[in-house]
C-alpha positions in Angstrom: -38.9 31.2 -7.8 -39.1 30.4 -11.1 -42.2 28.1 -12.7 -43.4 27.0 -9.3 -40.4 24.8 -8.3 -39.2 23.2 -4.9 -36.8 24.3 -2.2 -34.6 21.7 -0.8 -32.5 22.3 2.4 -29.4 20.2 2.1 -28.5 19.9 5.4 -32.1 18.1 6.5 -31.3 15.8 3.4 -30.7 12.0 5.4 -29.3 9.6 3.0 -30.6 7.3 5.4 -34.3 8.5 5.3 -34.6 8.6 1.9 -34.4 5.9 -0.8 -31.5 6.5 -3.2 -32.9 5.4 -6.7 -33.5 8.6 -8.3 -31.4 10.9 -10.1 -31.8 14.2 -8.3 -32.0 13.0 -5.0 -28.4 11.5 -6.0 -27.4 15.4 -7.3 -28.9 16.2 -3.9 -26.6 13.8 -1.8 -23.9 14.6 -4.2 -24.3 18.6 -3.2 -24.6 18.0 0.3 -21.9 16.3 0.1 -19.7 18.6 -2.0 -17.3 20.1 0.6 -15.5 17.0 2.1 -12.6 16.0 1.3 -11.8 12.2 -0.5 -8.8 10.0 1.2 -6.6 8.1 -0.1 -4.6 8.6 -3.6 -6.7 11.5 -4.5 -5.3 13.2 -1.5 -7.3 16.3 0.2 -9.3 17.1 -2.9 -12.9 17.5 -2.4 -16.1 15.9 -4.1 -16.7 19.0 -6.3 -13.2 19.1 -7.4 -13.5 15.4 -8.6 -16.4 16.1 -10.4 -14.9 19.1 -11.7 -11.5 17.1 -12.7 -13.8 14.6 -14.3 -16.1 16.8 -16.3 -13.3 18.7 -18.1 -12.3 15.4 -19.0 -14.8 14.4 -20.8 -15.5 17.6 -22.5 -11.6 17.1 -24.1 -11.3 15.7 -27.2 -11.1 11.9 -28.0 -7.4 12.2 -28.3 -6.5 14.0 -25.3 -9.0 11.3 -23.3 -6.9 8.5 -24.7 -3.2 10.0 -23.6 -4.9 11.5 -20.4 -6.5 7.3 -19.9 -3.1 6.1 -20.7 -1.2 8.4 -18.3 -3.8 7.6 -15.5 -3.0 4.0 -16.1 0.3 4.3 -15.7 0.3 6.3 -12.8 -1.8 3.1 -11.1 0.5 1.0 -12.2 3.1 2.7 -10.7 1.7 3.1 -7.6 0.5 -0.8 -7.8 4.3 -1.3 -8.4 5.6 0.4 -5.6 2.9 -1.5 -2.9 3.9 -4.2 -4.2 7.7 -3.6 -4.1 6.9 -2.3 -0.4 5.2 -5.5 0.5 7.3 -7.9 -1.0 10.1 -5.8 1.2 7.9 -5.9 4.7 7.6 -9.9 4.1 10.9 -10.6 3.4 12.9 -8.3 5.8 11.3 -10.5 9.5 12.2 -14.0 7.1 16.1 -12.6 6.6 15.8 -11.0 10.2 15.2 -15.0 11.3 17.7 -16.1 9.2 20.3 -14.3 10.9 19.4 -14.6 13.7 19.9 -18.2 13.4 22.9 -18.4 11.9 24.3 -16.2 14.6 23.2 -18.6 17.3 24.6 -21.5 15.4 27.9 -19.9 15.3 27.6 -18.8 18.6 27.2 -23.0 19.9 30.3 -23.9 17.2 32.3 -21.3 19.6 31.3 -23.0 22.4 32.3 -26.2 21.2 35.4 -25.4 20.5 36.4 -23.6 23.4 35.1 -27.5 24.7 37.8 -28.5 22.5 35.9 -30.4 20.3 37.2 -31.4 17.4 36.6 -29.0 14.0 35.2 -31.6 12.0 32.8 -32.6 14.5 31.9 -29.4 14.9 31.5 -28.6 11.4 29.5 -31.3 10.7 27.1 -31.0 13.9 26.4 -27.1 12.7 26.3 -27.0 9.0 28.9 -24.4 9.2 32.3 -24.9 6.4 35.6 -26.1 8.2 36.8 -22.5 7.5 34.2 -21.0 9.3 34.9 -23.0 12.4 38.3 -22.6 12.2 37.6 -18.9 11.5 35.7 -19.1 14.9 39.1 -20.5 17.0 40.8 -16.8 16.0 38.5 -14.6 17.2 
């Protein structure tokens, strides 16, 4: 060992034991923690290979930051874009699903009127449906 350091054994390290407010018991955490794997957008990818993504970047250039910035925003945009799209999708599809199904069952009553033989005008105006559509209903 070299100038009478300290040897830490990572896997003893309890983030819950000790208080997190310095710096190299954060790099300690941060080690120990190294080999799992993040969820979510970044996939499989582990802690170290964040930190490795994120280092190169900021040893690039100002330039390349800026379009690699830019390119990250869009790409969370996009993905923004898409839940949303995907959500305003899930909402609407049970609200059309209803809608259907209603109309359906008020055809289904105007097609029981008339084989009542109730008159088509009645019937139209009791259901909301058109004339046309009622009268459709007496063909089928």
């Amino acid at each position: 060992m070299i100038g009478g350091g300290h040897v830490t054994e990572l896997p003893k390290l309890d983030k819950h034991e000790v208080p997190v407010t310095g710096g190299l018991v954060n790099w300690f955490l941060f080690l120990r923690e190294a080999d799992q794997t993040l969820g979510g957008v970044d996939g499989e990818r582990t802690f170290a290979e964040k930190a490795m993504t994120t280092l190169e970047f900021l040893s690039q250039d100002a330039e390349t930051r800026l379009e690699y910035e830019a390119r990250l925003k869009f790409l969370r945009d996009e993905t923004s874009r898409i839940e949303g799209v995907k959500a305003e999708a899930k909402a609407q599809g049970p609200a059309e699903g209803r809608a259907e199904g209603e109309y359906k069952k008020v055809v289904e009553i105007a097609a029981n009127l008339l084989s009542m033989g109730l008159d088509i005008e009645a019937i139209s105006k009791a259901s909301g449906l058109s004339r046309e559509e009622v009268t459709a209903l007496k063909k089928i």
